[in-house]
C-alpha positions as CSV (number, residue, x, y, z in Angstrom):
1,X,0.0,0.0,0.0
2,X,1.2,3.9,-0.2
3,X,0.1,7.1,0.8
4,X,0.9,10.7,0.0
5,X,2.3,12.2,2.8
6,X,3.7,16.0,2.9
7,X,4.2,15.8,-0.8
8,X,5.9,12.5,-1.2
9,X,5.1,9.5,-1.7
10,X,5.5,6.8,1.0
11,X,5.0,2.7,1.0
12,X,4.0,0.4,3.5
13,X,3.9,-3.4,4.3
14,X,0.0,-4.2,3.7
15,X,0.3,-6.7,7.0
16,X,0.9,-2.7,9.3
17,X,-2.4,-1.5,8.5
18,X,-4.9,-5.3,9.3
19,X,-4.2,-4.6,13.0
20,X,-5.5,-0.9,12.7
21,X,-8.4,-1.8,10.4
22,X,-9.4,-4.8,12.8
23,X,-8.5,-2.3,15.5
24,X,-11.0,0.1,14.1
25,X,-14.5,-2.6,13.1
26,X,-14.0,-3.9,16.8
27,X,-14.2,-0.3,18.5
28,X,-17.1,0.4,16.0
29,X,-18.8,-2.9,16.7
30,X,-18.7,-2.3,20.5
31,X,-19.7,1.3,20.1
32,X,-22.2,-0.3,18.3
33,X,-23.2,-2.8,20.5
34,X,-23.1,-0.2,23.4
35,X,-25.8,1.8,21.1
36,X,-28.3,-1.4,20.5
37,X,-28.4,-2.2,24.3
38,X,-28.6,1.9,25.2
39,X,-31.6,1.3,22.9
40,X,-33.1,-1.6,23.9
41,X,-32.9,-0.5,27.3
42,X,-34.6,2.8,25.9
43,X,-37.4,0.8,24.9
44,X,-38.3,-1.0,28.0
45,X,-38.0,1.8,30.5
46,X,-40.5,3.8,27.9
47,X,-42.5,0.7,27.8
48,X,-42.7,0.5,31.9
49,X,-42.7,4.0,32.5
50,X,-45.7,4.9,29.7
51,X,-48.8,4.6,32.1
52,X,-52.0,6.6,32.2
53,X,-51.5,10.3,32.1
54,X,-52.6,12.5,35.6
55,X,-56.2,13.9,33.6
56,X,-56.9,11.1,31.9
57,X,-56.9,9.1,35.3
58,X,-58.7,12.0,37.0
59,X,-61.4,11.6,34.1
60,X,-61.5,7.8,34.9
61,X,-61.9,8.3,38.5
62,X,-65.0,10.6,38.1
63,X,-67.1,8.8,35.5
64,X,-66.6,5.4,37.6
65,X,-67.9,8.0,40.8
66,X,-70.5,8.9,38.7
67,X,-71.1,5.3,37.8
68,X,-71.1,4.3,41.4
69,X,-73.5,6.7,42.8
70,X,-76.5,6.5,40.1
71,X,-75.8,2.6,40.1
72,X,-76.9,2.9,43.9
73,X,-79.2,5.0,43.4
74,X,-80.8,2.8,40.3
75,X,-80.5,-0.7,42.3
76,X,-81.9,0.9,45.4
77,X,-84.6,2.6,43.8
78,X,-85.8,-0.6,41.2
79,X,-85.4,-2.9,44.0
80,X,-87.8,-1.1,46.1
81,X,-90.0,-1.0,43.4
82,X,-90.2,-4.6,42.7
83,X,-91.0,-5.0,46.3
84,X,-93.7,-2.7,46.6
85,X,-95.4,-3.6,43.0
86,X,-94.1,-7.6,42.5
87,X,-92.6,-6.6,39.7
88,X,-90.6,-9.4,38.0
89,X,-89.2,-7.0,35.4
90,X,-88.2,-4.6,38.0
91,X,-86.6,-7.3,40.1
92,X,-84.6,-8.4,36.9
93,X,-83.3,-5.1,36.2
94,X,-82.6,-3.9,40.0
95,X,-80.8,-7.1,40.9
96,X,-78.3,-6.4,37.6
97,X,-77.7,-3.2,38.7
98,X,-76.6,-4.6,42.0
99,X,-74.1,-6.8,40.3
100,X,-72.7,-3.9,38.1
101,X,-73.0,-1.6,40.7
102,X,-69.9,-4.4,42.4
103,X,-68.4,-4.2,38.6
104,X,-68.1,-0.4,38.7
105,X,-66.3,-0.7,42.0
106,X,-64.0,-3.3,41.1
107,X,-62.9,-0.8,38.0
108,X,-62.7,2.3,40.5
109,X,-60.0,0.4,42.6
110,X,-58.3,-0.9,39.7
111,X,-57.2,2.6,38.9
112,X,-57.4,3.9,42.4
113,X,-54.9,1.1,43.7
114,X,-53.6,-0.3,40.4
115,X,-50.9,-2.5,42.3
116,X,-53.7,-4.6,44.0
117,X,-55.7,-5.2,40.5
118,X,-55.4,-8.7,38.9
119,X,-56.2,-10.6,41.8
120,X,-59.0,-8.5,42.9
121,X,-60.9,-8.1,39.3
122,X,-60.8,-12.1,39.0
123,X,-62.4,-12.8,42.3
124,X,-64.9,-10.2,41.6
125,X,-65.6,-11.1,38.1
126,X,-66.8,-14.6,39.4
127,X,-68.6,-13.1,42.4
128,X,-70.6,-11.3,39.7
129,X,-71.3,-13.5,37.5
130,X,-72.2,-16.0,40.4
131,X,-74.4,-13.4,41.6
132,X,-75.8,-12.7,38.0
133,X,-76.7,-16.7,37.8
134,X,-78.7,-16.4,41.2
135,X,-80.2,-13.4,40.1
136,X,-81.5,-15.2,36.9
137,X,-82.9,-18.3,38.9
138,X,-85.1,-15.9,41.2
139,X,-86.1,-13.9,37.9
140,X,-87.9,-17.1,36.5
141,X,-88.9,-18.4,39.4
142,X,-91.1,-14.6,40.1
143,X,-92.0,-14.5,36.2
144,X,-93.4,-18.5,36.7
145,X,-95.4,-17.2,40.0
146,X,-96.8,-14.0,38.1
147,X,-98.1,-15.9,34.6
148,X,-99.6,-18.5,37.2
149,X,-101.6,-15.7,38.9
150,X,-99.7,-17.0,42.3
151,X,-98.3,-13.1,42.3
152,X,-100.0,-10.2,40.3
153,X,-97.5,-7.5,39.2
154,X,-98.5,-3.8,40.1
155,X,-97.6,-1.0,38.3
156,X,-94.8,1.0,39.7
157,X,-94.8,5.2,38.5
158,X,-91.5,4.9,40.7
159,X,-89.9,2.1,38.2
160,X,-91.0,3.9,34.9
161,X,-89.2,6.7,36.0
162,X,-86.2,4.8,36.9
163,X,-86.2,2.5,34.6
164,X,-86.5,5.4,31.5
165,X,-83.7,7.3,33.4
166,X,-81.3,4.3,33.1
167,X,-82.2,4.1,29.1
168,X,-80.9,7.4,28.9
169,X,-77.9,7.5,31.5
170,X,-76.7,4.2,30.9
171,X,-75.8,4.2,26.8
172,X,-73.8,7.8,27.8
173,X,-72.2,6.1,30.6
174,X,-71.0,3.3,28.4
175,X,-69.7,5.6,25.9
176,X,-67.6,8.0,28.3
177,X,-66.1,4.2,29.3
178,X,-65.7,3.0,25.9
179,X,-63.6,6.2,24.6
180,X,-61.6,6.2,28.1
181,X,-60.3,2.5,27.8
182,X,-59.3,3.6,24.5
183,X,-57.3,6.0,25.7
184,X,-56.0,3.5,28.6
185,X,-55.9,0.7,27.3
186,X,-57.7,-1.2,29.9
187,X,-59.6,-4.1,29.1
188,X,-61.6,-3.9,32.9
189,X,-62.8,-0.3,31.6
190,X,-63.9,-1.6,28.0
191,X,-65.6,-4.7,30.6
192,X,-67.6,-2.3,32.5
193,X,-68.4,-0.3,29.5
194,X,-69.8,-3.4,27.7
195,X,-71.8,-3.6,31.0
196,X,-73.5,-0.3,31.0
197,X,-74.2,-0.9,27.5
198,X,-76.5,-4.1,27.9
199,X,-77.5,-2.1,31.6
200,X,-79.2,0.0,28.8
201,X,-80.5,-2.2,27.1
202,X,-82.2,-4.0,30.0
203,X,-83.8,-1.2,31.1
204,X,-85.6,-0.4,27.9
205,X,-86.9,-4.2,27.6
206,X,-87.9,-4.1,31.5
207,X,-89.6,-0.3,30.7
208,X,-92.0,-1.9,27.9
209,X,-93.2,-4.3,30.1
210,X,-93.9,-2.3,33.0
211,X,-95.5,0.6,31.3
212,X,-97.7,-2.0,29.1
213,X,-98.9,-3.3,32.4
214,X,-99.2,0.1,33.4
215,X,-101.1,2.0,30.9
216,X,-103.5,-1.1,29.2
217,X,-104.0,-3.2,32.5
218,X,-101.8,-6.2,30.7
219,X,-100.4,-7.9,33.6
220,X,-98.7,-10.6,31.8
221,X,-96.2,-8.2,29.8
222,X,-94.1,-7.4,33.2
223,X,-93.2,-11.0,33.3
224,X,-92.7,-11.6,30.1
225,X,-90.5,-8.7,29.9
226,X,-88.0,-10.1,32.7
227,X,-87.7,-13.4,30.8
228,X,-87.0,-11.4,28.0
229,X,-84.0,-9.6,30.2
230,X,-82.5,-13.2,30.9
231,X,-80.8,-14.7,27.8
232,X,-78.7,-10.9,28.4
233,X,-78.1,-11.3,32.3
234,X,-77.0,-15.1,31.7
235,X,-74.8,-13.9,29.1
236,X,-73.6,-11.2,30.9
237,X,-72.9,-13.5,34.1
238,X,-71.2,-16.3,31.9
239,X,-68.8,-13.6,30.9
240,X,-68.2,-12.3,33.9
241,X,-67.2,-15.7,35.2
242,X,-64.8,-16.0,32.6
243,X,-63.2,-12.7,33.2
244,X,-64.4,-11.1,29.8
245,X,-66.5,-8.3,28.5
246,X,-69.9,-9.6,27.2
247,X,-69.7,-7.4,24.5
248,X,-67.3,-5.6,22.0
């Protein structure tokens, strides 16, 4: 080899210049290697350190508040009801807003105290959907009593009102949660969304029923409309069980 150096020109032995070449790939290849694990390492500590921002948590924390005061306030209430009028369909829908009512809690602590989460929302998925099965067994059991004229179901002004407030609260609720577990990521928020989805949809079946029995004296449609509630609630409870949404 040869190289111009201060206007001459010089030789060298080929074999002087491999130990500076070799020299030179192994301090790139370890800068390089240094680089890869400086990035790697990047990676995860993004990965563990990317968790829910401060307002979107705040924003979690207050619609599941919200949640858990009008899904106290909607058990208690269409419980009563179904007390005071035998209302099968009122009973249905009451006793699944108990159990989501335990749902909505479950999701609270999972973001109030996210270390003590995975445990937690298994056990109380299978409470629910235990509960949800029990639920289900008293529903027919009431409907069988009422279409046998055993119990006659009353009409409730109490339940309509309730029952058409969760129609409209319910489907907004569900879509607060649905965009937030976007957002986080959560599948126990897009669970509990699902929830107050079919929570909707159980009071507008339930709703029919009473006010037909209400308004044309048809006291077979309250029953009726609580059998009607229970292919959801079994489904809902069979998911719950499992540990996964009943709906997408």
């Amino acid at each position: 080899m040869f190289s111009l150096c201060s206007g001459a020109l010089s030789f060298s032995s080929p074999s002087s210049s491999i130990p500076v070449i070799a020299n030179a790939m192994a301090a790139y290849a370890s800068v390089r290697g240094v680089q890869c694990c400086d990035t790697r390492h990047t990676i995860k500590m993004s990965a563990e350190e990317n968790s829910t921002p401060p307002e979107v948590l705040r924003r979690v924390l207050r619609i599941q508040a919200l949640t858990l005061l009008w899904m106290s306030v909607e058990a208690g209430v269409s419980l009563g009801a179904a007390w005071t009028a035998r209302s099968p369909a009122l009973l249905a829908f009451g006793g699944d807003s108990a159990v989501e009512l335990l749902s909505a809690a479950v999701v609270f602590r999972r973001f109030y105290a996210p270390s003590q989460r995975e445990h937690g929302e298994e056990r109380a998925g299978r409470i629910a959907g235990g509960l949800l099965f029990v639920l289900a067994a008293f529903v027919v059991t009431t409907s069988a009593l009422t279409l046998l004229r055993h119990v006659e179901a009353r009409p409730s002004t109490i339940g309509i009102a309730v029952l058409g407030l969760a129609a409209m609260i319910m489907p907004w609720l569900a879509a607060q949660k649905r965009r937030l577990s976007i957002w986080t990521g959560s599948a126990a928020l897009r669970a509990d969304a699902a929830e107050s989805a079919v929570c909707g949809y159980l009071a507008l079946i339930a709703l029919a029923g009473v006010v037909a029995n209400a308004v044309w004296r048809v006291s077979w449609a309250d029953p009726v409309a609580a059998l009607a509630l229970l292919p959801l609630i079994l489904r809902e409870g069979w998911e719950a069980w499992k540990g996964k949404p009943c709906c997408r």
